[in-house]
C-alpha positions as CSV (number, residue, x, y, z in Angstrom):
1,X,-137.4,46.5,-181.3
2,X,-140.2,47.6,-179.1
3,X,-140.9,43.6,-178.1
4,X,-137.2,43.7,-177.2
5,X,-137.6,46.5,-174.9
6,X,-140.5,45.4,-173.3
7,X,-139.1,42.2,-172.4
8,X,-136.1,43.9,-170.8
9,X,-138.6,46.3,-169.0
10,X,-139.8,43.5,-167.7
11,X,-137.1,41.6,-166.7
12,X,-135.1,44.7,-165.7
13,X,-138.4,45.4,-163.3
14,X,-139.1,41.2,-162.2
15,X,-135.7,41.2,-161.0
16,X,-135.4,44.6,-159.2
17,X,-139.1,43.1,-157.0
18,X,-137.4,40.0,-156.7
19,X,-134.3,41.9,-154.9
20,X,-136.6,43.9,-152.7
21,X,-138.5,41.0,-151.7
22,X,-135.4,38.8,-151.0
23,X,-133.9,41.7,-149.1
24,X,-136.8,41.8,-146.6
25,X,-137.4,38.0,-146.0
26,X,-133.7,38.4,-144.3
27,X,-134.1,41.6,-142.2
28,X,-134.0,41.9,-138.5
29,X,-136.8,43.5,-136.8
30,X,-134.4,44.1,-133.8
31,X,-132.6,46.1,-136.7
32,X,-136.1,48.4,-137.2
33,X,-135.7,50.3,-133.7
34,X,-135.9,54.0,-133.8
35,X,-132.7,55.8,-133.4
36,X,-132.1,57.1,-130.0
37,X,-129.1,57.8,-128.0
38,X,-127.7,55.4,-125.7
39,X,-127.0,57.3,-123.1
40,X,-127.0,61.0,-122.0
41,X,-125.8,63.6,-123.3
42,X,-122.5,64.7,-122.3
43,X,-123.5,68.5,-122.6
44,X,-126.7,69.7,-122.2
45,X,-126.1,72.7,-123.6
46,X,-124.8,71.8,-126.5
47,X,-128.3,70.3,-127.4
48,X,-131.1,72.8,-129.2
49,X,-133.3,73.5,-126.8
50,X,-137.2,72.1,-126.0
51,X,-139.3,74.9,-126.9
52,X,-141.1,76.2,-124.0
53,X,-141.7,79.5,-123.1
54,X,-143.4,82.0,-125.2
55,X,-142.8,79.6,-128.5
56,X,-145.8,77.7,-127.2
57,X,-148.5,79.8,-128.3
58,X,-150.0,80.0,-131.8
59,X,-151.7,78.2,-134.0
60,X,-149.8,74.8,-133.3
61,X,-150.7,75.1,-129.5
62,X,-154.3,74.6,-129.9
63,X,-155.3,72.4,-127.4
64,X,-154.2,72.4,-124.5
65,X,-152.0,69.0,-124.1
66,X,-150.0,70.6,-126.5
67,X,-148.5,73.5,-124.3
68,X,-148.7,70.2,-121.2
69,X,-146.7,67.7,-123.2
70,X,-143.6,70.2,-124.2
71,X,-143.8,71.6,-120.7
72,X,-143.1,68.0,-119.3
73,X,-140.8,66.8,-121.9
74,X,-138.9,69.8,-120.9
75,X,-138.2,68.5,-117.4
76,X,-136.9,64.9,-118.7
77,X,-134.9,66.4,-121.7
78,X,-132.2,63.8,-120.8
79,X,-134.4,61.2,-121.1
80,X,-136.4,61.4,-124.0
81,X,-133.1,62.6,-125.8
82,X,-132.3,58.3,-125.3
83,X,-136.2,57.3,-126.7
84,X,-137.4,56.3,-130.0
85,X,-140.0,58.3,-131.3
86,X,-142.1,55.0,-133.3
87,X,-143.8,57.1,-135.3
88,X,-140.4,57.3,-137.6
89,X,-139.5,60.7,-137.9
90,X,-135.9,59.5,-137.7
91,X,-136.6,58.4,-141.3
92,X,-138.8,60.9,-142.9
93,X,-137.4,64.0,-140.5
94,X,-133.6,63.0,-140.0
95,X,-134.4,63.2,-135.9
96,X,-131.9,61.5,-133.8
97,X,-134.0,61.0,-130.8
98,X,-137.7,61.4,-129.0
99,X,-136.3,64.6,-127.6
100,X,-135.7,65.9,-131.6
101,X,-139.7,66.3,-131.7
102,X,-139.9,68.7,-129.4
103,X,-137.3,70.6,-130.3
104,X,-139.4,71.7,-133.4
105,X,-143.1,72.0,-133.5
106,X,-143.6,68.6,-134.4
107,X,-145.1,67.0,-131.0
108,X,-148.0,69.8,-131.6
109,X,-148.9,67.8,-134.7
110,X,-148.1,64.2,-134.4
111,X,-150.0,61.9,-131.4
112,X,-147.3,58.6,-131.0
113,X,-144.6,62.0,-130.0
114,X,-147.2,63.3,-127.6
115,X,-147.9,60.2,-126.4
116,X,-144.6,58.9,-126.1
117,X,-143.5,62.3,-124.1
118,X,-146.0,62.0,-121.3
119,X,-145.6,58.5,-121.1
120,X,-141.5,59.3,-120.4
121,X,-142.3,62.3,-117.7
122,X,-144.8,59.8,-116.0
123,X,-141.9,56.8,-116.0
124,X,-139.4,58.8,-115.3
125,X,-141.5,60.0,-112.0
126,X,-141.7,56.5,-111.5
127,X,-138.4,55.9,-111.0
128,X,-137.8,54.1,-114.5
129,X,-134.2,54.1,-116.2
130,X,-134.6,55.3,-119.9
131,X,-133.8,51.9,-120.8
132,X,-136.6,50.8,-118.9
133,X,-138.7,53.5,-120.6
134,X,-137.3,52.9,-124.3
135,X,-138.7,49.0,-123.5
136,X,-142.4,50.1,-122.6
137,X,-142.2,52.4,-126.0
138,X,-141.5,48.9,-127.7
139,X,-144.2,47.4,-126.1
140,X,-146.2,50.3,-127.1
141,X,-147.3,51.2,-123.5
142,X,-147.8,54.7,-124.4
143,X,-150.8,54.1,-126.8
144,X,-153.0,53.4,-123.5
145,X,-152.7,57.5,-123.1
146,X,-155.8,59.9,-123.5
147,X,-154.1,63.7,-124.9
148,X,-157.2,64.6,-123.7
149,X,-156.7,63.6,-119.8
150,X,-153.4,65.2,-119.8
């Protein structure tokens, strides 16, 4: 009896890798992107807001490119609200959007969100469109940023 049940273990669990690996040979990476909105929102207000303020003290705001990073992403809220964040909180946090990281305290904590927000202020003072700035975040472009020089 016990043979028996190893041998379904086995096949049970041979055939549930085989699935998994089958299932990835045929995904998209053009499928893999981040969510973000398309496009602005229609009410602003309706949105939570970017901490700012007095919420950016304590023992999150450390250093000081903490406090710099929300206080930027606050002036382009319409923007990063149509990013990606790459470093997949949309996955493991349910956020919607690059703008859903500063809405909590998770830009304090996680360097691609930091990055990625002062790489949209900068753009966006550039003159880039989001969708401009949402294909340097694919290329990665923010990486080249120093937290520390910021």
């Amino acid at each position: 009896m016990k043979k028996l049940l190893s041998r379904r273990s086995l096949l049970a669990t041979s055939a549930v890798i085989f699935t998994v690996a089958s299932y990835a040979q045929w995904t998209n990476p053009a499928d893999d992107v981040p969510a973000y909105h398309p496009s602005a929102p229609l009410k602003v207000s309706a949105l939570p807001p970017v901490l700012s303020g007095d919420k950016l003290t304590g023992e999150n705001f450390r250093y000081p490119w903490q406090v710099h990073v929300y206080q930027q992403t606050a002036k382009v809220g319409n923007v990063i609200y149509q990013l990606p964040c790459n470093c997949r909180c949309d996955r493991a946090l349910g956020h919607t959007s690059l703008r859903s990281c500063f809405e909590t305290l998770h830009g304090t904590e996680c360097s691609t969100c930091a990055k990625e927000g002062f790489y949209a202020y900068q753009q966006t003072k550039l003159g880039k469109t989001p969708a401009e700035i949402r294909a340097g975040i694919a290329k990665h472009a923010y990486e080249s940023i120093d937290l520390e020089k910021q």
